[in-house]
FIRO-141055 format. One record per residue (C-alpha): z, x, y; residue number from 1; residue in three letters; chain. Coordinates in steps of 0.25 Angstrom, whole numbers. Each point is the difference from the previous one (the first is absolute). Last residue first. Layout:
% FIRO-141055
NODE     up   east  north  num  residuo  cadena
NODE      Z      X      Y  NUM      ala       A
...
***
This chain:
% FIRO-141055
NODE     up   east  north  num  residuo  cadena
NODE     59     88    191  416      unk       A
NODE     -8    -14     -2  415      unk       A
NODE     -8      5    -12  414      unk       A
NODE     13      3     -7  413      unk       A
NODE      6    -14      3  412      unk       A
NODE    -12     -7     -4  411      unk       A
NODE     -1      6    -13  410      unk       A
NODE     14     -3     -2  409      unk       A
NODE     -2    -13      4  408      unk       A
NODE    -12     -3    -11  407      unk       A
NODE      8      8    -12  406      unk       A
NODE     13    -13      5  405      unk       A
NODE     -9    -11      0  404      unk       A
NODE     -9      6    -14  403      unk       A
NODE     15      1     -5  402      unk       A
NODE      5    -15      4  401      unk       A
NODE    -15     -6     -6  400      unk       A
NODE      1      8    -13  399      unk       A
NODE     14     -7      0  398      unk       A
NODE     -4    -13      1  397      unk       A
NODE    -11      2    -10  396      unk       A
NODE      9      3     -9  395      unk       A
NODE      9    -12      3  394      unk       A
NODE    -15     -8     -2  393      unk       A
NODE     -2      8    -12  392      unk       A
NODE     12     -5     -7  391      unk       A
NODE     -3    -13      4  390      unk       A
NODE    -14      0     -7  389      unk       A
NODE      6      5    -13  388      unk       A
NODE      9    -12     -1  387      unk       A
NODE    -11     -9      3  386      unk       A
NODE     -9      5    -10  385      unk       A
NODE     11      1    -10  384      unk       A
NODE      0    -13      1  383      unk       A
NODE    -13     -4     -1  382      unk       A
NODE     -1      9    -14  381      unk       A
NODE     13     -8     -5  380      unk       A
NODE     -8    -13      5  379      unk       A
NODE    -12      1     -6  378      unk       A
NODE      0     -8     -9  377      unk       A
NODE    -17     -6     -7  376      unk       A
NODE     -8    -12      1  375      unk       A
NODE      8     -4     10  374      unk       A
NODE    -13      1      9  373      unk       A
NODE     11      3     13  372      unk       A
NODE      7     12     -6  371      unk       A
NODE    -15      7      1  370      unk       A
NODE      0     -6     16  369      unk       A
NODE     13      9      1  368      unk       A
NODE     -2     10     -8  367      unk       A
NODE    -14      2      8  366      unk       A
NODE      7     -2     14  365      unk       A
NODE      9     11      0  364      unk       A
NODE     -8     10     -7  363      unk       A
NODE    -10      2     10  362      unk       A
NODE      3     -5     15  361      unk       A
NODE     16      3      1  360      unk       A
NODE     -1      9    -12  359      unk       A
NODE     -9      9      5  358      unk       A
NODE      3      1     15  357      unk       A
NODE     16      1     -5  356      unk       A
NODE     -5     12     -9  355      unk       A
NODE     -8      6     11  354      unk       A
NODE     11     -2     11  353      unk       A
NODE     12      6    -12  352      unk       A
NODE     -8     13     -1  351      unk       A
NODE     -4      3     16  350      unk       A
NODE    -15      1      1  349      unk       A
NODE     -3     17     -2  348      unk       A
NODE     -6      6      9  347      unk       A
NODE     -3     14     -8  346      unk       A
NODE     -3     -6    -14  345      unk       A
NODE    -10    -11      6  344      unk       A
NODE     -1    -10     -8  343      unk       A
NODE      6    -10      7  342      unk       A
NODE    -12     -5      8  341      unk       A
NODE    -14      6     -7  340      unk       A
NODE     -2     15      5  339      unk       A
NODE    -13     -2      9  338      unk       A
NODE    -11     10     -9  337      unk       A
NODE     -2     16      2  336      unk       A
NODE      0      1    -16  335      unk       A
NODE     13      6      0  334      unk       A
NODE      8     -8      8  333      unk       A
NODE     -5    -12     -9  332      unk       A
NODE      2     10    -13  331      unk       A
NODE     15      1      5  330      unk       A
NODE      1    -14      4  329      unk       A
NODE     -4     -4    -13  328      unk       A
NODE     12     10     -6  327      unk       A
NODE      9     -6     10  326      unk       A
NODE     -1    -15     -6  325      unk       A
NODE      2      6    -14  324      unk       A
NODE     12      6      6  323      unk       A
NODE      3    -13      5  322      unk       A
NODE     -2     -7    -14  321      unk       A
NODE     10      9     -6  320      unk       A
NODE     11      0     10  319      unk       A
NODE     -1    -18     -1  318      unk       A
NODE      0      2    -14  317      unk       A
NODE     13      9     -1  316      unk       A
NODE      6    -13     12  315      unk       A
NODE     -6     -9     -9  314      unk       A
NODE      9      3    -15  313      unk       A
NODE     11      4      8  312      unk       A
NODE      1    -14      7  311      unk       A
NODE     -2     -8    -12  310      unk       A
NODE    -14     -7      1  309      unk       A
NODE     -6    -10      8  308      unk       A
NODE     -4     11     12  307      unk       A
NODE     -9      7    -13  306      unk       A
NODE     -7    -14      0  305      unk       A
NODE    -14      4      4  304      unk       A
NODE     -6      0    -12  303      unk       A
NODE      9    -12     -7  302      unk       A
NODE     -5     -8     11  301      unk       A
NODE    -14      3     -2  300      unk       A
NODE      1     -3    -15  299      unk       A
NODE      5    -13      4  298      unk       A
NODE     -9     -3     11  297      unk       A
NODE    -13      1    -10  296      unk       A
NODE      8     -7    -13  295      unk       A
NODE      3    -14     11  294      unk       A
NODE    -14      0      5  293      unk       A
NODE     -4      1    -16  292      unk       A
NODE     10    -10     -3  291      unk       A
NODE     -4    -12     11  290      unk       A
NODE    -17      3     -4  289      unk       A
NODE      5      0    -14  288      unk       A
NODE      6    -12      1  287      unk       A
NODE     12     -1    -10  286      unk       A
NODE      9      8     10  285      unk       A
NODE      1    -11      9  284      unk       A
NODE      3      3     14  283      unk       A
NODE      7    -10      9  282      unk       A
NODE     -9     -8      9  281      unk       A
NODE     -9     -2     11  280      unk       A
NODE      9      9     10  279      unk       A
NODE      2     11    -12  278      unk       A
NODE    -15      2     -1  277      unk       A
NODE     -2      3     14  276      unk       A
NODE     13     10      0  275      unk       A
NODE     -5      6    -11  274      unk       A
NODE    -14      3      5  273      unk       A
NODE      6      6     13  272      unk       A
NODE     10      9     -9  271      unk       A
NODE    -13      5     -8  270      unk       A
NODE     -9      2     11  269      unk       A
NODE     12      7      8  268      unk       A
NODE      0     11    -11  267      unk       A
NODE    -16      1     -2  266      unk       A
NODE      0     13      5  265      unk       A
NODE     12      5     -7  264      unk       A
NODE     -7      2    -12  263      unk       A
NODE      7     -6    -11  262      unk       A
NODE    -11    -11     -3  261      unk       A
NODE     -8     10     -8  260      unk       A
NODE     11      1     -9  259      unk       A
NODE      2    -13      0  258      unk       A
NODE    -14     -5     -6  257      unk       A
NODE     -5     12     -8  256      unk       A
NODE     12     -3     -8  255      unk       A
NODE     -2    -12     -2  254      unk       A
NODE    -14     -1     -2  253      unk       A
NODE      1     12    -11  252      unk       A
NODE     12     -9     -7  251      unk       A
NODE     -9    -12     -1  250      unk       A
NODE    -11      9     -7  249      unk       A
NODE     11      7     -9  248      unk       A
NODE      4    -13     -4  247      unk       A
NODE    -14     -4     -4  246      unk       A
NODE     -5     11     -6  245      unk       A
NODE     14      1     -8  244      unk       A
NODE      6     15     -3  243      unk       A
NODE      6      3     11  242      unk       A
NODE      4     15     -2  241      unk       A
NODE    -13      5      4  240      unk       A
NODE      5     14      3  239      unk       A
NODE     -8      8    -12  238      unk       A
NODE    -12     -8      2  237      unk       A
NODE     -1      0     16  236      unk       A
NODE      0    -15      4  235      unk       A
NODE     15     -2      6  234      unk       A
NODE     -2     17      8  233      unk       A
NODE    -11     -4      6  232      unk       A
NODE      7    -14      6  231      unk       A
NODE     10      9      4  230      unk       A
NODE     -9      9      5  229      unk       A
NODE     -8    -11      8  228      unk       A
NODE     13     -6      6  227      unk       A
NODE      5     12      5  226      unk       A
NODE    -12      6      6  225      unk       A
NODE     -3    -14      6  224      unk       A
NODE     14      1      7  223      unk       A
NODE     -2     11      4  222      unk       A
NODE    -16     -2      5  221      unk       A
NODE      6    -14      8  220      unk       A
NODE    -14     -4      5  219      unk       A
NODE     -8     14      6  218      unk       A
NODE    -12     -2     -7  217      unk       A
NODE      7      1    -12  216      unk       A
NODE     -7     15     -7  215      unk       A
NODE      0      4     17  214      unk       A
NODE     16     -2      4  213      unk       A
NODE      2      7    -15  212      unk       A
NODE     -9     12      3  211      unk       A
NODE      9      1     12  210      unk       A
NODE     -9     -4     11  209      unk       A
NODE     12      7     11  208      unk       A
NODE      3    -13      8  207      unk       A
NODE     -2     -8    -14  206      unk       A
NODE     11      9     -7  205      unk       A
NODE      7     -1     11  204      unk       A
NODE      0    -14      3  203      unk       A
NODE      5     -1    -14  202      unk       A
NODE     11      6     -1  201      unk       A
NODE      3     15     -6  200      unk       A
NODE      8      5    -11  199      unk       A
NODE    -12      1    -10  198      unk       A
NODE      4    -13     -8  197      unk       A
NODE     -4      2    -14  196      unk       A
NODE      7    -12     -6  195      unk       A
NODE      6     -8     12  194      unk       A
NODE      0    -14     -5  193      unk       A
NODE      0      5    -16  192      unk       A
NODE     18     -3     -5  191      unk       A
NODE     -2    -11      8  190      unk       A
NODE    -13     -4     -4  189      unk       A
NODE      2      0    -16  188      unk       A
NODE     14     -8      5  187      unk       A
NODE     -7     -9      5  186      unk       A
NODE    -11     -2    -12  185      unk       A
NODE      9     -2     -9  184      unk       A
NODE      8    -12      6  183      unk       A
NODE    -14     -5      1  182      unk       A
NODE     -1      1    -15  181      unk       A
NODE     14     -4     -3  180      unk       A
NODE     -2    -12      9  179      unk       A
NODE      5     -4     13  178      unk       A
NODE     10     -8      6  177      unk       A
NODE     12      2    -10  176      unk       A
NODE     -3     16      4  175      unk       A
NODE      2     -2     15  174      unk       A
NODE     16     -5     -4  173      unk       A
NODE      3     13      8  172      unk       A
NODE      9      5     -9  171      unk       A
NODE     -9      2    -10  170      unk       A
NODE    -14      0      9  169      unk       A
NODE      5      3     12  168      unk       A
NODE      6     13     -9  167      unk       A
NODE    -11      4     -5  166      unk       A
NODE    -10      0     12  165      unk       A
NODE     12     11      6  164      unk       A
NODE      1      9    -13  163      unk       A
NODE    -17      0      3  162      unk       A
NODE      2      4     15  161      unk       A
NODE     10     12     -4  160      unk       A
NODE     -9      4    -11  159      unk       A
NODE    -12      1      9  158      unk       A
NODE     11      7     11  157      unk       A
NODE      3      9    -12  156      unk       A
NODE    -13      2     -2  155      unk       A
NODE     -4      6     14  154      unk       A
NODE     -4     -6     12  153      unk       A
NODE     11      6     10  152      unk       A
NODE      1     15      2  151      unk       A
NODE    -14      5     -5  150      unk       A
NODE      1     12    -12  149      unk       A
NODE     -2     -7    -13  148      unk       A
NODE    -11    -10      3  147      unk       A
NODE      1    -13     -8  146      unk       A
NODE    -11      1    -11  145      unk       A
NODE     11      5    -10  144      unk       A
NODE      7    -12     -1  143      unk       A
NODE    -12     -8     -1  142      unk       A
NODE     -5      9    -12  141      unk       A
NODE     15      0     -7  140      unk       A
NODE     -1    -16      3  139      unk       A
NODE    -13     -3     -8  138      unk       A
NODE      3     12    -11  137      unk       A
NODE     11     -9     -3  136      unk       A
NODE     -5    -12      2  135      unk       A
NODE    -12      6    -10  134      unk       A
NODE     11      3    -12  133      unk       A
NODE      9    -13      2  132      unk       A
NODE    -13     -8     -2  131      unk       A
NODE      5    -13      6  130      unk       A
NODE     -1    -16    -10  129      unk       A
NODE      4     -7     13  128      unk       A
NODE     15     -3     -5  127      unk       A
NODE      2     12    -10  126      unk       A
NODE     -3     10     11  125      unk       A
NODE      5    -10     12  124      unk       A
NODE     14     -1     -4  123      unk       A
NODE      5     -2     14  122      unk       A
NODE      8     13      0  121      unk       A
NODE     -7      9     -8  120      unk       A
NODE    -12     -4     10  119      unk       A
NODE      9      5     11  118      unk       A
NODE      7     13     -8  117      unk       A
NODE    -14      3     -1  116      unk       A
NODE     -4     -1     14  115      unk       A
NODE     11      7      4  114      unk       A
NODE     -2     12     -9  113      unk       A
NODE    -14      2      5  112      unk       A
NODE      3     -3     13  111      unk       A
NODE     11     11      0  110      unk       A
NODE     -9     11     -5  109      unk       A
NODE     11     13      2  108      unk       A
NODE     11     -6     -5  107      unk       A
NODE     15      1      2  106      unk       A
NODE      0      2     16  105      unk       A
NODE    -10     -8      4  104      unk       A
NODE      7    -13     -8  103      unk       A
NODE     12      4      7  102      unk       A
NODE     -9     -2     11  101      unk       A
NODE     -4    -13     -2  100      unk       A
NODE     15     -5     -1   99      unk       A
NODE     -1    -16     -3   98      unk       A
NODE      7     -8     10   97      unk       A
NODE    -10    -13     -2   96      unk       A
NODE      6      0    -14   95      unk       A
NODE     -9     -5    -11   94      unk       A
NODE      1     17     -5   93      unk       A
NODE     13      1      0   92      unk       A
NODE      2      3    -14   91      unk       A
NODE    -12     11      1   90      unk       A
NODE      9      8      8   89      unk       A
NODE     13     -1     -8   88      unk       A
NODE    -10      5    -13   87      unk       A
NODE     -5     11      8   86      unk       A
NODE     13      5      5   85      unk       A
NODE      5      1    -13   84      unk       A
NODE    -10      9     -6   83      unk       A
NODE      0      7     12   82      unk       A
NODE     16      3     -1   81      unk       A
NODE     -2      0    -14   80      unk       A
NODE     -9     14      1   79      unk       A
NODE    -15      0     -5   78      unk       A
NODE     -4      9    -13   77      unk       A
NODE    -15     -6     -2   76      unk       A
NODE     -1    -11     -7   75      unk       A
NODE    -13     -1     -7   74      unk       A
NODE      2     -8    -13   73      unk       A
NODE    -13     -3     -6   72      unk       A
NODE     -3    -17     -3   71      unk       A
NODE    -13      6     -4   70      unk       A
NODE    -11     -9      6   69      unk       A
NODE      9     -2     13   68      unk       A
NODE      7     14      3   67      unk       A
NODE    -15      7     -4   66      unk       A
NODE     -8     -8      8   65      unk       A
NODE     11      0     11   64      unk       A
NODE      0     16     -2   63      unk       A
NODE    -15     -1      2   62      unk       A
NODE     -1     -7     14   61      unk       A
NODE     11      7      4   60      unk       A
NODE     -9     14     -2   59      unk       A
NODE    -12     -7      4   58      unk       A
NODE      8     -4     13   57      unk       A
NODE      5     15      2   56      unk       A
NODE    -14      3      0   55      unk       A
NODE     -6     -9     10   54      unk       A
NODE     -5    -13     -6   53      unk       A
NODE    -14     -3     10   52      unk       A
NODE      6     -9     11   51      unk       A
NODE     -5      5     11   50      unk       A
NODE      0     -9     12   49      unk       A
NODE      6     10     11   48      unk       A
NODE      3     12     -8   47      unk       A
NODE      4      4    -15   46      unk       A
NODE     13     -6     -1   45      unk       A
NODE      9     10      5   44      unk       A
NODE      6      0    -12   43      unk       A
NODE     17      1      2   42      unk       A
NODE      4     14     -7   41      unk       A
NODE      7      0    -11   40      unk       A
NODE     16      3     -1   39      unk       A
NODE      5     10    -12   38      unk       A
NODE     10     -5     -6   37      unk       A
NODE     14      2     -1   36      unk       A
NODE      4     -6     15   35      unk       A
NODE     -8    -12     -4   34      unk       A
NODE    -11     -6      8   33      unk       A
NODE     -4    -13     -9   32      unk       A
NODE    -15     -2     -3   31      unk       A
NODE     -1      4    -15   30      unk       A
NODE     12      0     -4   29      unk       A
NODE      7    -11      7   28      unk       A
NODE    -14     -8     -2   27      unk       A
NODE      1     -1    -15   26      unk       A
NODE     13      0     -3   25      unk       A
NODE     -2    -14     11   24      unk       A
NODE    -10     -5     -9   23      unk       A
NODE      9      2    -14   22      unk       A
NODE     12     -6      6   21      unk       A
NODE     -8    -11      5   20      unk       A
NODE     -7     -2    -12   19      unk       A
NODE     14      0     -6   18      unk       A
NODE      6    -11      7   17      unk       A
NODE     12      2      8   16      unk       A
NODE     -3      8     15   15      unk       A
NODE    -12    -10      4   14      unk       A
NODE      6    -11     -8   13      unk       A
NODE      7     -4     12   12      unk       A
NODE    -11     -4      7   11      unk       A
NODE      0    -15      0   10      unk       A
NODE    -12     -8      8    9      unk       A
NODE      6     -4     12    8      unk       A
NODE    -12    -12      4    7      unk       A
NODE     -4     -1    -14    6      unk       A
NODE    -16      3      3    5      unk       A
NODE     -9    -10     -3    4      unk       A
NODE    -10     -4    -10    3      unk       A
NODE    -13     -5      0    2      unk       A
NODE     -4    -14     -6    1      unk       A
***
């Protein structure tokens, strides 16, 4: 019989035991910005689907060698206020609240650092029989396959996504659903569902034959890219953490599986396929038919679910994804081709409209047909769904008071 997760498995042990100790030494002095040390410059990953170790990797990949076969202190000189601000952030890691961008701030490869502090959490090295060496190198890779300079997709977003999987499955109760192997595989394509993302959509991509549009026949090529280099990256001999054939098998068909399922195309198919089930029957997260539909709208949900977060965490996501909107709009403007609706830098759609628009038709309606597979809570993200969306709608009121007042201005000039 397979085993499950523990529903809240407990963390606490994270900042006590001395592993932990040893493993968060390890990543404050090695990855942690420090005011005392010299910062490294983020990887920029090579290009779109390359994932040849880039020197700064081989450098990592060797001091973990080093730090791992040798037991060698490597602390760096790293102040108390960072060392203390590290340990209070990775005690809140369960929490649906956590601060991403203070992650940013102290680390320059937050996925790498959260997906450790994940699999520390859930005892997955000792518990699955992991090589600690190659899941570093795993996740240093994928880190570094995120783009350093577009505004939106980048690590700390594949970090932010893979923070979200673990809390549903904690807090969430998602994790006394599944088991450790699948519970593996979610957070594997959580912290990989946009690895190499170029900072453009799909449609253009396709609209311009991108070499991505043409290698998958124009079928989801991001989400194929990111899939495929995760998948890469689980079978290269120095990142092939999962050592099992037939776990690491079951953990590739996961992964491939949502991931592929977050591109936005199939958004409605997803919702439309719940509702059907839901109107035979509840979902039963021992089928794999019910579980897989339930894994696929999850990972979706946690993808879009900026609006569910805390309203500083969103509103600094919200700027981030418009600039990379803008950017598109640029290359569109630039290229001769129709500027795509709202991402036009110089007619901008009103801020609070688009963000009502998104959530109302979106994000709305995928926590709230997630809250209803009760396989999982998703109340404190619905909630703060709601809150969010009221707040826009008075912002909204106002951009509509000011565009009133701009439009009789205007009028009354032209009419003088």
């Amino acid at each position: 019989m397979v085993a499950r997760m523990k529903s809240s498995p407990e963390l606490s042990g994270l900042d006590k035991s001395k592993k932990t100790d040893s493993i968060t030494e390890y990543l404050m002095s090695t990855y942690f910005k420090s005011s005392k040390a010299e910062e490294t410059e983020k990887p920029s990953g090579g290009g779109v689907g390359t994932l040849q170790l880039n020197s700064r990797e081989r450098r990592a990949s060797a001091a973990v060698l080093e730090e791992v076969s040798e037991g060698l202190n490597r602390l760096t000189e790293l102040g108390d206020v960072s060392r203390t601000a590290l340990m209070a952030l990775q005690s809140k890691l369960k929490n649906w609240t956590f601060d991403i961008f203070e992650l940013e701030r102290l680390t320059t490869a937050p996925l790498y650092v959260m997906a450790e502090w994940c699999f520390l959490g859930l005892g997955f090295f000792e518990a699955l029989g992991l090589d600690k060496v190659k899941f570093r190198t795993f996740f240093f890779a994928a880190d570094g396959g995120y783009m350093p300079n577009i505004a939106y997709h980048t690590s700390t977003h594949g970090a932010d996504v893979c923070q979200g999987m673990f809390h549903l499955l904690t807090r969430g109760g998602l994790g006394a659903h599944v088991t450790q192997t699948t519970a593996m595989a979610m957070l594997i394509a959580a912290g990989c569902h946009d690895m190499g993302h170029v900072g453009r959509n799909n449609k253009f991509l396709c609209d311009i034959s991108h070499d991505l549009a043409v290698r998958y026949n124009d079928k989801s090529p991001l989400e194929n890219l990111h899939a495929a280099s995760a998948v890469q990256l689980l079978h290269r001999e120095d990142s092939k953490f999962v050592r099992d054939a037939a776990q690491l098998k079951e953990v590739r068909r996961i992964v491939v599986d949502v991931i592929l399922a977050t591109d936005m195309a199939y958004h409605a198919e997803h919702l439309n396929k719940l509702d059907a089930h839901l109107e035979t029957g509840p979902i039963d997260m021992a089928k794999d038919v019910d579980q897989g539909l339930a894994l696929r709208l999850l990972l979706h949900t946690i993808d879009c679910g900026n609006p569910g977060r805390p309203w500083d965490t969103y509103a600094t996501w919200t700027e981030r994804v418009l600039e990379e909107f803008y950017e598109q709009g640029d290359d569109e403007r630039s290229r001769g081709m129709p500027i795509t609706k709202a991402f036009d830098r110089d007619n901008q759609v009103p801020k609070a409209q688009f963000q009502l628009g998104f959530i109302g038709y979106i994000v709305k309606p995928l926590f709230e047909k997630a809250q209803l597979m009760k396989c999982v809570d998703l109340a404190e993200p619905l909630r703060m769904v709601n809150e969010n969306e009221t707040r826009w709608k008075v912002a909204a009121e106002e951009e509509r008071k000011v565009a009133a007042e701009r439009a009789a201005a205007e009028e009354a000039a032209a009419a003088s």
